[in-house]
gemmi code that builds the backbone of each chain (N, CA, C; Angstrom):
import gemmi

chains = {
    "A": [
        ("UNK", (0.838, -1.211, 0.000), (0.000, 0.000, 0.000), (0.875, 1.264, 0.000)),
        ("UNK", (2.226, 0.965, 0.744), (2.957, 2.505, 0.905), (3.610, 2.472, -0.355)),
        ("UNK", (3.934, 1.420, -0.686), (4.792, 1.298, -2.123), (3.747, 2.149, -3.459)),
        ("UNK", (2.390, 1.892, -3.403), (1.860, 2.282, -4.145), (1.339, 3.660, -3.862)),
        ("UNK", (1.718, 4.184, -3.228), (1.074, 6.052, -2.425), (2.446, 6.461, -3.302)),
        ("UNK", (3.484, 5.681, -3.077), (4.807, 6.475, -2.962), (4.859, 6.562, -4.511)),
        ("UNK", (4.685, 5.095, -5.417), (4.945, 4.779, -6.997), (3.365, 6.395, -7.517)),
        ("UNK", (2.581, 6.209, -6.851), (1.437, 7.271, -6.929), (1.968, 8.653, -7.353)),
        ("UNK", (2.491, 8.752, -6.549), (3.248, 9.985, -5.907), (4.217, 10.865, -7.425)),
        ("UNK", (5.266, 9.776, -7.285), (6.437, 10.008, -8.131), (5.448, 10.054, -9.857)),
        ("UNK", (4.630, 9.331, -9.758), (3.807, 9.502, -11.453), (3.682, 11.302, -11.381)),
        ("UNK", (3.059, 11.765, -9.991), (2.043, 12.598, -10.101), (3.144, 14.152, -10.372)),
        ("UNK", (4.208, 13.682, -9.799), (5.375, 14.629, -10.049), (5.804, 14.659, -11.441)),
        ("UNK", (6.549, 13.808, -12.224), (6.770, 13.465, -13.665), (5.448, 13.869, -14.208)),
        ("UNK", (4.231, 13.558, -14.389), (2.907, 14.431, -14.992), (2.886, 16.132, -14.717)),
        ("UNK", (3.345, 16.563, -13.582), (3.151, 17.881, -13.280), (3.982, 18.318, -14.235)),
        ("UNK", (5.771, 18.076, -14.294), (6.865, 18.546, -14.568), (6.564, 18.498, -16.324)),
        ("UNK", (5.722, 17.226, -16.720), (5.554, 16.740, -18.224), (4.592, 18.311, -18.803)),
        ("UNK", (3.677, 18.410, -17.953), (2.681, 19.618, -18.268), (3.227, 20.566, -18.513)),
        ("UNK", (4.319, 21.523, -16.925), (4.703, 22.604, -17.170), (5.669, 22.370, -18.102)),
        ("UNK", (6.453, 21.481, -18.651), (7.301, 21.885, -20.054), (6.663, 22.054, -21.215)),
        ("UNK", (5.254, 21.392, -21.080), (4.235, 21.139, -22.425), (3.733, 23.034, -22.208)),
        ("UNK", (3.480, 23.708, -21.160), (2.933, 24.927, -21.096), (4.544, 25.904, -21.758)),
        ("UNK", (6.083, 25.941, -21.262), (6.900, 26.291, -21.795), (6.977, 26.199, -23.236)),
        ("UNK", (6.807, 24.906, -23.637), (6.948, 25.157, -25.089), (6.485, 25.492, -26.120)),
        ("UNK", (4.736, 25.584, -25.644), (4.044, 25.800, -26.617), (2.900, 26.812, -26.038)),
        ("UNK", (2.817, 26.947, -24.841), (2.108, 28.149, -24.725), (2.760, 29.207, -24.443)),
        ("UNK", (3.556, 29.171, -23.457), (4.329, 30.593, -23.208), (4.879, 31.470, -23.927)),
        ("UNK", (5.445, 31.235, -25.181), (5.788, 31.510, -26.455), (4.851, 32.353, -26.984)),
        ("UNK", (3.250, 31.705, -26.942), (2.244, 32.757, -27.221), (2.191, 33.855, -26.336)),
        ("UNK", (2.568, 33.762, -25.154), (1.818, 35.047, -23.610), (3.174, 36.137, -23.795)),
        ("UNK", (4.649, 35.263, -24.211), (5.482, 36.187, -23.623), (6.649, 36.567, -24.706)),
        ("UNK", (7.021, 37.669, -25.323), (8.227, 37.850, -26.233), (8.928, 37.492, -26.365)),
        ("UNK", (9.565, 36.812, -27.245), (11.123, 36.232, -27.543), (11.641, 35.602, -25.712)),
        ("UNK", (11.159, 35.107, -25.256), (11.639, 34.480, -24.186), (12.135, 35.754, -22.930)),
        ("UNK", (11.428, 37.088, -23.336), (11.726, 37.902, -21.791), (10.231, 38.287, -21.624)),
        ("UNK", (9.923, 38.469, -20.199), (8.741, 38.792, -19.263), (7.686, 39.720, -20.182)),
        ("UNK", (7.702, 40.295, -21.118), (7.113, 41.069, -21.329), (6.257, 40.365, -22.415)),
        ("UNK", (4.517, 40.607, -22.125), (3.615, 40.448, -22.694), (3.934, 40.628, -24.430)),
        ("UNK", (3.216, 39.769, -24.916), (2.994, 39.951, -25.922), (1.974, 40.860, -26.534)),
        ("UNK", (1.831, 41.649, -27.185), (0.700, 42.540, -27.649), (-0.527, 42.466, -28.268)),
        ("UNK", (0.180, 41.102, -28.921), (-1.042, 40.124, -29.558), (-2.147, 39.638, -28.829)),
        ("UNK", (-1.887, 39.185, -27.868), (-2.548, 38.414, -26.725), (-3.440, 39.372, -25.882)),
        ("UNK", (-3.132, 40.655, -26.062), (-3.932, 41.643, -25.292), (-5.288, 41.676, -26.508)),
        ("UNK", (-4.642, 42.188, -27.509), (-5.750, 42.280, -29.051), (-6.736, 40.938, -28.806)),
        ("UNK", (-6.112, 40.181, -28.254), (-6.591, 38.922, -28.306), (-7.878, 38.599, -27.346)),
        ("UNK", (-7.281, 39.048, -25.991), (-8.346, 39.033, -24.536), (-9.197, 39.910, -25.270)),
        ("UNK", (-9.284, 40.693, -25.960), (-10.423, 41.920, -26.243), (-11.485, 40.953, -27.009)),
        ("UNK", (-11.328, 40.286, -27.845), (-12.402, 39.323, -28.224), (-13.213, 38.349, -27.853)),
        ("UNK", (-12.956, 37.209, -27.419), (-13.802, 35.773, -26.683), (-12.796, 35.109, -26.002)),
        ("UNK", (-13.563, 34.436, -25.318), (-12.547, 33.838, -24.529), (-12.596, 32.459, -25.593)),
        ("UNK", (-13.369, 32.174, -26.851), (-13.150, 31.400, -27.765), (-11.884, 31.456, -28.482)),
        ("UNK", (-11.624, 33.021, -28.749), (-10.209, 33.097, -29.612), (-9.072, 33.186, -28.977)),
        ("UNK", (-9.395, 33.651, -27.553), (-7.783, 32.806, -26.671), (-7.579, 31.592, -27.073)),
        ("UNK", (-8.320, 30.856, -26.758), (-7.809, 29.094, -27.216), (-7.693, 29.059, -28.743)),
        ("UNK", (-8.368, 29.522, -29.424), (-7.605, 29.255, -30.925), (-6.506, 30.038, -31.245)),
        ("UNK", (-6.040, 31.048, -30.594), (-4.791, 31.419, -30.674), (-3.662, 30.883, -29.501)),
        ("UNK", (-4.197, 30.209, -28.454), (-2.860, 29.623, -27.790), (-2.571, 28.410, -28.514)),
        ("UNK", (-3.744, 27.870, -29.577), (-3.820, 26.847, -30.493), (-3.111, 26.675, -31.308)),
        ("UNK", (-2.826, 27.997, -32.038), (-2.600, 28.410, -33.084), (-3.308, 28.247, -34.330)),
        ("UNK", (-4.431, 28.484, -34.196), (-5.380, 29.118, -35.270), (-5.550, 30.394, -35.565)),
        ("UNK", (-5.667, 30.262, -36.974), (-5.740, 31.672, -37.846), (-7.249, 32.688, -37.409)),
        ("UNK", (-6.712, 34.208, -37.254), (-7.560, 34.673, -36.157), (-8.787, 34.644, -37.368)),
        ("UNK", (-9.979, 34.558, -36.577), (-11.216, 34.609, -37.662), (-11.475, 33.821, -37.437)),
        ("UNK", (-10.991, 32.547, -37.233), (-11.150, 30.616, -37.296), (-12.303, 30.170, -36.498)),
        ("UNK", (-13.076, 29.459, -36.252), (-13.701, 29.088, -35.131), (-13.658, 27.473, -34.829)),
        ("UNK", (-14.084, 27.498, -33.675), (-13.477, 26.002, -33.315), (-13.923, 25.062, -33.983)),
        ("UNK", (-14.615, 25.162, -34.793), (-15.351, 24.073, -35.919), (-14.549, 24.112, -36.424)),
        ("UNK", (-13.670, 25.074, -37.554), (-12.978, 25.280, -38.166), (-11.769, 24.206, -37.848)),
        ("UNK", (-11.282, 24.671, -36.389), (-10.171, 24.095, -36.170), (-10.644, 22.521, -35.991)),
        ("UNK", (-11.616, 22.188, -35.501), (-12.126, 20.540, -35.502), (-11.856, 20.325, -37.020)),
        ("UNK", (-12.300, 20.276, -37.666), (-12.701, 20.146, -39.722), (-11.216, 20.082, -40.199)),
        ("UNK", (-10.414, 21.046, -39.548), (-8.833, 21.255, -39.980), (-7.919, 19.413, -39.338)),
        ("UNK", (-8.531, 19.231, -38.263), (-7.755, 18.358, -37.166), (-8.090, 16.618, -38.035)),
        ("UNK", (-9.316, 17.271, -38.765), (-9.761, 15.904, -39.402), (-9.427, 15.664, -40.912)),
        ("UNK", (-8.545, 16.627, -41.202), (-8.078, 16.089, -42.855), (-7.238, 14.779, -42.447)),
        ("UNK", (-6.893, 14.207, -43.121), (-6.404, 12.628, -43.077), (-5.101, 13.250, -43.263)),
        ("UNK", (-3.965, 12.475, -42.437), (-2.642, 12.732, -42.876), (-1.790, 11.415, -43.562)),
        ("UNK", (-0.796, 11.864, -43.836), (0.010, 10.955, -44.290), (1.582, 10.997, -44.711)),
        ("UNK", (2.037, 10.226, -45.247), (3.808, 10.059, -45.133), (4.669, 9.635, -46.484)),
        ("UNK", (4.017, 10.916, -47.457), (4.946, 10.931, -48.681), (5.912, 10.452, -49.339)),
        ("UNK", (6.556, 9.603, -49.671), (7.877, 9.012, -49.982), (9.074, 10.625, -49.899)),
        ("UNK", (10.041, 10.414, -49.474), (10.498, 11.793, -49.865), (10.626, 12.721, -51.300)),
        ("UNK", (11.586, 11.575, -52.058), (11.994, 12.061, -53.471), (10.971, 12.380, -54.244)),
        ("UNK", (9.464, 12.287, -53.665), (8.247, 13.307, -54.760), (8.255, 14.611, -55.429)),
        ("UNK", (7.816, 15.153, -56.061), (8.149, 16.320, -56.747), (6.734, 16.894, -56.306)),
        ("UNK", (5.891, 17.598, -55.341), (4.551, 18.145, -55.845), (4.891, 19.070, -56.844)),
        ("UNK", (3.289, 18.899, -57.502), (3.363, 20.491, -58.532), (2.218, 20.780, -58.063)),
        ("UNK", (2.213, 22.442, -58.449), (0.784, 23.193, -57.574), (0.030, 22.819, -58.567)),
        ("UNK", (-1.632, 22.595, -57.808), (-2.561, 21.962, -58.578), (-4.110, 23.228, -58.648)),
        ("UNK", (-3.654, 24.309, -57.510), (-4.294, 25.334, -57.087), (-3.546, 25.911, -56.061)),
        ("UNK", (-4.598, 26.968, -55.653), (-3.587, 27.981, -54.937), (-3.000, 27.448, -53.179)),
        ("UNK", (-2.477, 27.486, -53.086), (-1.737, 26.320, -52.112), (-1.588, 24.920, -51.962)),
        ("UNK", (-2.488, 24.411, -52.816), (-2.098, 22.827, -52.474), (-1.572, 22.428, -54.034)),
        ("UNK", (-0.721, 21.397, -53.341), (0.231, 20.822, -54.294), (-0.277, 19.066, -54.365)),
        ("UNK", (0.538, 18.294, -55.408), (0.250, 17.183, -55.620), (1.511, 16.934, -56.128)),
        ("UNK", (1.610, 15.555, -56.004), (2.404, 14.206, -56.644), (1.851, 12.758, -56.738)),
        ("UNK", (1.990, 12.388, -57.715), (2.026, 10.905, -57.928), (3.085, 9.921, -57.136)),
        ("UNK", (2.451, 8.629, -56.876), (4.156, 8.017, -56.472), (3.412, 6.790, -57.242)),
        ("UNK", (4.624, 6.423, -58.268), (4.316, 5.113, -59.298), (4.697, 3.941, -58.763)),
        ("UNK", (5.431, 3.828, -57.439), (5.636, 2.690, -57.062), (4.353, 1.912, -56.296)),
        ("UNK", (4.003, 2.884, -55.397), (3.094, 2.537, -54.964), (1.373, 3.066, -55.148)),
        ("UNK", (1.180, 3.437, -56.560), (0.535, 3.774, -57.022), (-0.988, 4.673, -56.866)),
        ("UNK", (-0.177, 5.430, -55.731), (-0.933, 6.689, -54.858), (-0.883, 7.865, -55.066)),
        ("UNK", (-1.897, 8.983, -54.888), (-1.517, 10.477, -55.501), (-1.557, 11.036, -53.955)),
        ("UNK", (-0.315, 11.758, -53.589), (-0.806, 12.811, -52.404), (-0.731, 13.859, -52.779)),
        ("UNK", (-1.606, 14.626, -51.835), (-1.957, 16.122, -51.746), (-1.539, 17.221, -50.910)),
        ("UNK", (-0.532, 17.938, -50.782), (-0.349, 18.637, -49.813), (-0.984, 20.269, -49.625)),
        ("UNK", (-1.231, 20.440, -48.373), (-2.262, 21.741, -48.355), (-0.762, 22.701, -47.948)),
        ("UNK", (-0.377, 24.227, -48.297), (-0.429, 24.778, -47.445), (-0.485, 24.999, -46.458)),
        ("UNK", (-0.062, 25.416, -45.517), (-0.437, 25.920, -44.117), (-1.047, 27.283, -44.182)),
        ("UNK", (-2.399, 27.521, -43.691), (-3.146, 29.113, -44.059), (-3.977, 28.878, -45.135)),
        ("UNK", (-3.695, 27.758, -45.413), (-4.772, 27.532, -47.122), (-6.076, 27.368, -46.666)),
        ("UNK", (-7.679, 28.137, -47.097), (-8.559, 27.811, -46.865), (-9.667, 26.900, -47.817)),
        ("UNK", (-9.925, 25.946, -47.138), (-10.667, 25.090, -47.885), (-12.342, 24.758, -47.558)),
        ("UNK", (-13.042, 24.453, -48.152), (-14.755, 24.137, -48.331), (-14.724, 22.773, -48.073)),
        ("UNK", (-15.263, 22.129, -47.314), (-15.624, 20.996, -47.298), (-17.090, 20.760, -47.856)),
        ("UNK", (-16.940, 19.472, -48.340), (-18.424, 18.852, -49.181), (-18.643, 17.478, -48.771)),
        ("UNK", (-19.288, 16.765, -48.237), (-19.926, 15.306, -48.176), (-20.456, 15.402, -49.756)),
        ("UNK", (-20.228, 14.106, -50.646), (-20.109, 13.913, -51.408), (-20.885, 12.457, -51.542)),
        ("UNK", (-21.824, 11.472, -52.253), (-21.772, 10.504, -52.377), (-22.046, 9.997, -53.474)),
        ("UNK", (-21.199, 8.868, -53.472), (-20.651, 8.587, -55.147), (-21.462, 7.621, -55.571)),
        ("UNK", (-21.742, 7.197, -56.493), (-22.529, 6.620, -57.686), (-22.261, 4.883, -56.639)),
        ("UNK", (-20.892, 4.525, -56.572), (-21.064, 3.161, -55.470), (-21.722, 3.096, -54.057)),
        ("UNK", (-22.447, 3.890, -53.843), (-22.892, 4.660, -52.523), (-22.155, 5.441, -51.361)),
        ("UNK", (-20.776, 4.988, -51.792), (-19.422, 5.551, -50.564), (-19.835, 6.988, -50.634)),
        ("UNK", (-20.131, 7.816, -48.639), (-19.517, 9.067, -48.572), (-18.263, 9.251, -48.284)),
        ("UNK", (-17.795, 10.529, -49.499), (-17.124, 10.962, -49.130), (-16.684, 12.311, -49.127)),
        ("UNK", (-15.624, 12.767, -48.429), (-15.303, 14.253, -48.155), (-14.382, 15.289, -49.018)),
        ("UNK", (-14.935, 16.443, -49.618), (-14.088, 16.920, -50.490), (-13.980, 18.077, -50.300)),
        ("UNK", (-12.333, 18.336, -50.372), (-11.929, 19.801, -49.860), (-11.573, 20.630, -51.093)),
        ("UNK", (-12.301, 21.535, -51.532), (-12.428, 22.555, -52.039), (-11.007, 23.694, -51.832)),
        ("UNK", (-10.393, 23.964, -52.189), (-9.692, 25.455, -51.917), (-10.230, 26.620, -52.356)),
        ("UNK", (-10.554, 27.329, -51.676), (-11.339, 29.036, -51.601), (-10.196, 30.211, -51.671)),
        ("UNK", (-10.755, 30.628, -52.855), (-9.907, 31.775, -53.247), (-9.469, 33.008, -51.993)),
    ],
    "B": [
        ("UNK", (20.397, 20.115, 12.594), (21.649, 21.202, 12.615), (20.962, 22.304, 12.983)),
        ("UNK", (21.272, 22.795, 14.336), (20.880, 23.749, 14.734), (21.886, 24.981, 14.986)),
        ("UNK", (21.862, 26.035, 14.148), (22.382, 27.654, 13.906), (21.523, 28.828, 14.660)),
        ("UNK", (21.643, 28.895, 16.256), (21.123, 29.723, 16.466), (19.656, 29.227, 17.089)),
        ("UNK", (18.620, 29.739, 16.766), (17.284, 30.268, 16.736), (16.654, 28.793, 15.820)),
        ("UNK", (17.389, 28.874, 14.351), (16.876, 27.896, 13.628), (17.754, 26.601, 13.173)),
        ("UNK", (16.469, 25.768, 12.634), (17.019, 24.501, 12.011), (17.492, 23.830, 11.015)),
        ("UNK", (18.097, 23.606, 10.669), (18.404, 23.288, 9.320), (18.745, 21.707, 8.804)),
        ("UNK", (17.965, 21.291, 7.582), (18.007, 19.290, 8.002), (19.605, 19.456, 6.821)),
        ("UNK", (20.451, 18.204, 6.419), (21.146, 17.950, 5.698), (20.984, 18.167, 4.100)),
        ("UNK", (19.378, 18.393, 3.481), (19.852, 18.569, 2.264), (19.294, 20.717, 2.495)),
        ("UNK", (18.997, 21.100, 3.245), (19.149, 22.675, 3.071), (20.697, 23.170, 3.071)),
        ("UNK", (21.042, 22.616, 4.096), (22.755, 22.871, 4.182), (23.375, 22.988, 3.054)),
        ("UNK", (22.751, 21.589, 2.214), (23.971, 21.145, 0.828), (23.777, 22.220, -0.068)),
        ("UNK", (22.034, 22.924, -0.007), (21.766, 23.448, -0.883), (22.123, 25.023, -0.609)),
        ("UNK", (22.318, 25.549, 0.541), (22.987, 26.405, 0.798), (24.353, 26.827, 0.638)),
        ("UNK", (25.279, 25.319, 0.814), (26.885, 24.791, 0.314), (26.830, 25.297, -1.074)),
        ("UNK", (25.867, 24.595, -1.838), (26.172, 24.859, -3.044), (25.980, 26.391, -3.450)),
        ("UNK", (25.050, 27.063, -3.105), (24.886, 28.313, -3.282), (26.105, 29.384, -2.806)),
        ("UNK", (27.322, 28.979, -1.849), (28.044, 29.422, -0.845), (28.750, 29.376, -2.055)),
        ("UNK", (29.338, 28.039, -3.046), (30.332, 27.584, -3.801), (30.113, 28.484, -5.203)),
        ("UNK", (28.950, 28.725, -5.452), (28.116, 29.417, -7.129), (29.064, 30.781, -6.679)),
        ("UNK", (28.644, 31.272, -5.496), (28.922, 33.009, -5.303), (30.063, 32.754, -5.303)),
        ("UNK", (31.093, 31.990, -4.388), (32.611, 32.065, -5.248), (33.139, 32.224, -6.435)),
        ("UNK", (32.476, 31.228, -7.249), (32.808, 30.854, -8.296), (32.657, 32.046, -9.389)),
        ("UNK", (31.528, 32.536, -9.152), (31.176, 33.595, -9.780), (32.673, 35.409, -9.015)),
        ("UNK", (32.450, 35.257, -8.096), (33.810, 36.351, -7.636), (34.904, 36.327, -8.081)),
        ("UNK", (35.585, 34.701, -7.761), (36.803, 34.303, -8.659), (36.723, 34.182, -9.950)),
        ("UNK", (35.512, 33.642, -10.519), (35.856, 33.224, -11.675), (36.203, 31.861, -12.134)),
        ("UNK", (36.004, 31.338, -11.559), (35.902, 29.736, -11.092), (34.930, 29.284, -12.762)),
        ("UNK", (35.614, 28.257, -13.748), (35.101, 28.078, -14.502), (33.498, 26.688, -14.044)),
        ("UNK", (32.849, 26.215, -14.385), (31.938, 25.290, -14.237), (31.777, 25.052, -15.717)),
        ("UNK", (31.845, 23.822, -16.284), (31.390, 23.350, -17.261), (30.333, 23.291, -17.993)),
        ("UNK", (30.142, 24.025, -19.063), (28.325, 23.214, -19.354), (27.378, 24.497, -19.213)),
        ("UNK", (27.547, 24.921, -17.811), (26.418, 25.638, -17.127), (26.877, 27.294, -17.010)),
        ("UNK", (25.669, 27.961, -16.646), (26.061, 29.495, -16.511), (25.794, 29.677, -15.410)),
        ("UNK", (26.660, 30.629, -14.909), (26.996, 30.764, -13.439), (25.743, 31.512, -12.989)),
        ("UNK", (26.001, 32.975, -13.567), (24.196, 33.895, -13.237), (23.214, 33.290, -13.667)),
        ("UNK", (22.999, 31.969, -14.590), (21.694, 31.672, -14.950), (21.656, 31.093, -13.358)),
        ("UNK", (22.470, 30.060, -12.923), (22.178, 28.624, -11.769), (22.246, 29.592, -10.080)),
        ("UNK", (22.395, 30.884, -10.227), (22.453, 31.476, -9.416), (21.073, 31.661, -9.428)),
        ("UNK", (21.110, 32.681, -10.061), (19.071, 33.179, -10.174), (18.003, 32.167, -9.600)),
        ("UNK", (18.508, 30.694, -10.372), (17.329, 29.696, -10.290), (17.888, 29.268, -8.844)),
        ("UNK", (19.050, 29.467, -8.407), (19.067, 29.006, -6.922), (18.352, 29.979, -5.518)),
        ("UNK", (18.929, 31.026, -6.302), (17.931, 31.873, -5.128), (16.042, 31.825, -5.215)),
        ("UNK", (16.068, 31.686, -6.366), (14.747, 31.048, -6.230), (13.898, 30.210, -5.225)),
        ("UNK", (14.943, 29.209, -5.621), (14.374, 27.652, -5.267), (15.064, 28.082, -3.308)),
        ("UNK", (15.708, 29.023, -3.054), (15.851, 29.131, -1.743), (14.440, 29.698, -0.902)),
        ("UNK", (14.160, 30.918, -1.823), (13.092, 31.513, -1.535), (11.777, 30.106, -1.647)),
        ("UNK", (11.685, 29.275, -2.323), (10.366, 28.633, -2.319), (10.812, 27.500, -1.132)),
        ("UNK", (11.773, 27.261, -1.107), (12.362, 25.847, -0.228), (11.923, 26.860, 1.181)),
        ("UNK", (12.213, 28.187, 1.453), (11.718, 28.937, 2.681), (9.856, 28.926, 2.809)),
        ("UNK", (9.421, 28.884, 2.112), (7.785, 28.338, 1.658), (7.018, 27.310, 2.178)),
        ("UNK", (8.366, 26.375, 1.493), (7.411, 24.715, 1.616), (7.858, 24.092, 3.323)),
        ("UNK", (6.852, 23.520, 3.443), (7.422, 22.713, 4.803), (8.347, 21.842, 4.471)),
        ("UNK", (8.726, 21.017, 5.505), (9.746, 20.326, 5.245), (9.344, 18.500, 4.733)),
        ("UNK", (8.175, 18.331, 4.903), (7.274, 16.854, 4.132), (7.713, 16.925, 2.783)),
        ("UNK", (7.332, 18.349, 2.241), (7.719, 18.341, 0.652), (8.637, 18.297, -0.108)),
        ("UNK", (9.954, 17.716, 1.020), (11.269, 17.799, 0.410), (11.651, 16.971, -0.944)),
        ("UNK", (10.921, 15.842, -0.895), (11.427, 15.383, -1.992), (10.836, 15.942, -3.268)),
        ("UNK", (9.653, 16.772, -3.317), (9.017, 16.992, -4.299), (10.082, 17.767, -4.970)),
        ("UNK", (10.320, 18.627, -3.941), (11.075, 19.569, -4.326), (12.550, 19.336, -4.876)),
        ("UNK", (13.041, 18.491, -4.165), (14.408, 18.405, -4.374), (14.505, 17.607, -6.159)),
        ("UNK", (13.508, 16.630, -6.582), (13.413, 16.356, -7.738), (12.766, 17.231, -9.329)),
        ("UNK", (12.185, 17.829, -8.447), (11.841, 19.615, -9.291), (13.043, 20.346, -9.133)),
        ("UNK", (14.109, 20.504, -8.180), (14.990, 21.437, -8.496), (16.403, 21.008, -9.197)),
        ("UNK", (16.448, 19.379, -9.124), (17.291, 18.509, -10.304), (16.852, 19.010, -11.909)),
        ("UNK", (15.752, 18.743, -11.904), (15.248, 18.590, -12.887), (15.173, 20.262, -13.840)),
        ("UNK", (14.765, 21.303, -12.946), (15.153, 22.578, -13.399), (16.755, 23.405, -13.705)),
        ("UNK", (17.593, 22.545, -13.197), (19.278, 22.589, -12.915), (19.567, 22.201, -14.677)),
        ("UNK", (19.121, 20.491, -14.641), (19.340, 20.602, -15.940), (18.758, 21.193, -17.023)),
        ("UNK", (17.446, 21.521, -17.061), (16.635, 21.826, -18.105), (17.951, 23.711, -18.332)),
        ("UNK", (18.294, 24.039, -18.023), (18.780, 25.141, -17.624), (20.386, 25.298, -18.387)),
        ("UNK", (20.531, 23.942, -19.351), (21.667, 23.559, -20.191), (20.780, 23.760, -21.533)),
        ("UNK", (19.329, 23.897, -21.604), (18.841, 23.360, -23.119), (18.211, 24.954, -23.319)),
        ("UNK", (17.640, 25.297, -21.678), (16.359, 26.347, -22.112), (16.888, 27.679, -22.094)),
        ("UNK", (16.460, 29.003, -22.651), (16.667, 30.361, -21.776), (16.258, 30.076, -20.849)),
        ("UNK", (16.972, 31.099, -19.844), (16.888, 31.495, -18.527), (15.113, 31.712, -17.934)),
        ("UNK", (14.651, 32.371, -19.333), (13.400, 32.603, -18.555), (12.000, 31.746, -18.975)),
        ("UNK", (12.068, 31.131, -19.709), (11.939, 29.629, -19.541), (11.887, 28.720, -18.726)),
        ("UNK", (12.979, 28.494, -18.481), (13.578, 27.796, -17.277), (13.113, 28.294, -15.931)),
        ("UNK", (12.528, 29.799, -15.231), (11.925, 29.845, -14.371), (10.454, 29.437, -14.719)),
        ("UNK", (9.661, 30.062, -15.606), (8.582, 29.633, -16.236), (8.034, 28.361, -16.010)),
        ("UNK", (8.980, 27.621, -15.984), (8.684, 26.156, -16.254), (9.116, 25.980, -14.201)),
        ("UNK", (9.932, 26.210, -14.013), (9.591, 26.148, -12.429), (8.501, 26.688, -11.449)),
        ("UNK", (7.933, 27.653, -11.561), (6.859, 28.222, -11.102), (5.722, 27.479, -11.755)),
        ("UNK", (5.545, 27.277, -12.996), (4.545, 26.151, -13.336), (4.437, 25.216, -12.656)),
        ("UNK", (5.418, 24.632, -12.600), (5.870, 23.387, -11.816), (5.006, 23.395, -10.516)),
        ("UNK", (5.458, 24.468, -9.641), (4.803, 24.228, -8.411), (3.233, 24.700, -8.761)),
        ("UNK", (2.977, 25.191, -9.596), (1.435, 25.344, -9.526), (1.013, 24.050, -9.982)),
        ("UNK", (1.321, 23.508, -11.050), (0.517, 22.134, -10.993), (1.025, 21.101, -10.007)),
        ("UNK", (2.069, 21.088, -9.162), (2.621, 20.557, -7.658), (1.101, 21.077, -6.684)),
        ("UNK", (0.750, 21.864, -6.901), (-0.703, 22.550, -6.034), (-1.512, 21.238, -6.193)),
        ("UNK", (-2.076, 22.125, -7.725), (-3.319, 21.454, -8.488), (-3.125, 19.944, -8.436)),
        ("UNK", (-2.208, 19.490, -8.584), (-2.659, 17.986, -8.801), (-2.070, 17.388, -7.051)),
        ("UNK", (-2.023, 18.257, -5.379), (-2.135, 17.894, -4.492), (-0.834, 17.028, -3.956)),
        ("UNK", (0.544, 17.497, -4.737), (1.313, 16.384, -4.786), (2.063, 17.867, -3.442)),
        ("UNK", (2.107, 18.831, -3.406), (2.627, 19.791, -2.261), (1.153, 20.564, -1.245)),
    ],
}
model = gemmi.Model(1)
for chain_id, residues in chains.items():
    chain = gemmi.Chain(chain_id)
    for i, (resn, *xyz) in enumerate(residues, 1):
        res = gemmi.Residue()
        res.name, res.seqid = resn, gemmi.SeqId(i, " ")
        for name, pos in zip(("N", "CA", "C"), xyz):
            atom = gemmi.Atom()
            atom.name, atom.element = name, gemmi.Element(name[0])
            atom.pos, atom.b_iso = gemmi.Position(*pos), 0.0
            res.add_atom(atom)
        chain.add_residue(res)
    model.add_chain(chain)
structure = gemmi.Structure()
structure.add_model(model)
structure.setup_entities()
């Protein structure tokens, strides 16, 4: 029982320490300048709006975004390109390549690229999802 | 170890030793490897000021939070590196472990 308060214990320390480096690296960066005390200016512009667009900007979502947005964004499918591909732009930020070995086309978006989503269902009955790029 | 009025257990001492050894080092010029002398100073007076805070139950919390901020303190800025210590003890709060 003490063994397990104590093994308890030591998790609950390593989780704390795991957090505050997870808050150093990726939030604090948003609150505070180049790594000295002083506020960022952004973040003030920021409190002036919702307390919705704090979190999509400690997120890092594009301001305007809403959390749907960022859900819809979280759900494009990813994947792992062969390297030596060539994309060519196919529209305005996203690119494409073929790979003939394994006889797959990927798509790469931009980062900032805005896209339309469509449920789609095809003549075999499959839905599916199609991202649009918006001028 | 009693000085006076107050008490002091074996790892405040060390951590005071070591703080005794930083301010030399830093007067003379005393090289230390690796590490920066005013960064491990700063974060020591810190961790003196919070070690004056905590009771003395919470020693180990502490003493493995202030390992652990020593090294991070080779990778991070300085202010970072407190950042991430003061975090530290707030989720040391929140999750009831101090």
């Amino acid at each position: 029982m003490k063994i397990n308060k104590k093994i308890h214990k030591y998790l609950l320390i390593v989780v704390a320490m795991f957090f505050s480096y997870g808050f150093v690296s990726q939030i604090s960066p948003q609150i505070f300048l180049a790594n000295t005390p002083q506020i960022n200016p952004k973040l003030i512009e920021t409190f002036k709006d919702s307390p919705i667009s704090i979190i999509a900007y400690l997120g890092g979502v594009p301001k305007g975004a809403t959390v749907s947005d960022y859900v819809k964004t979280a759900q494009i499918p990813r994947a792992n390109p062969p390297k030596d591909l060539e994309f060519l732009p196919i529209a305005k930020g996203v690119y494409a390549a073929g790979d003939p070995v394994e006889n797959k086309t990927y798509v790469k978006i931009e980062k900032g690229t805005k896209l339309m989503v469509h449920t789609v269902k095809l003549d075999n009955g499959k839905t599916v999802k199609v991202y649009v790029p918006v001028e | 170890m009693y000085f006076g009025p107050f008490f002091f257990d074996t790892k405040e001492i060390f951590l005071i030793l070591a703080t005794l050894l930083l301010g030399l080092a830093l007067v003379f010029g005393w090289e230390i490897w690796w590490f920066d002398k005013q960064i491990l100073l700063t974060i020591i007076i810190l961790m003196l000021i919070t070690k004056g805070l905590l009771p003395a139950i919470h020693n180990e919390a502490f003493f493995i939070l202030a390992l652990v901020t020593i090294f991070l303190t080779l990778y991070l800025p300085v202010f970072s590196v407190i950042v991430f210590y003061l975090v530290s003890f707030l989720f040391f709060r929140v999750l009831r472990i101090v």
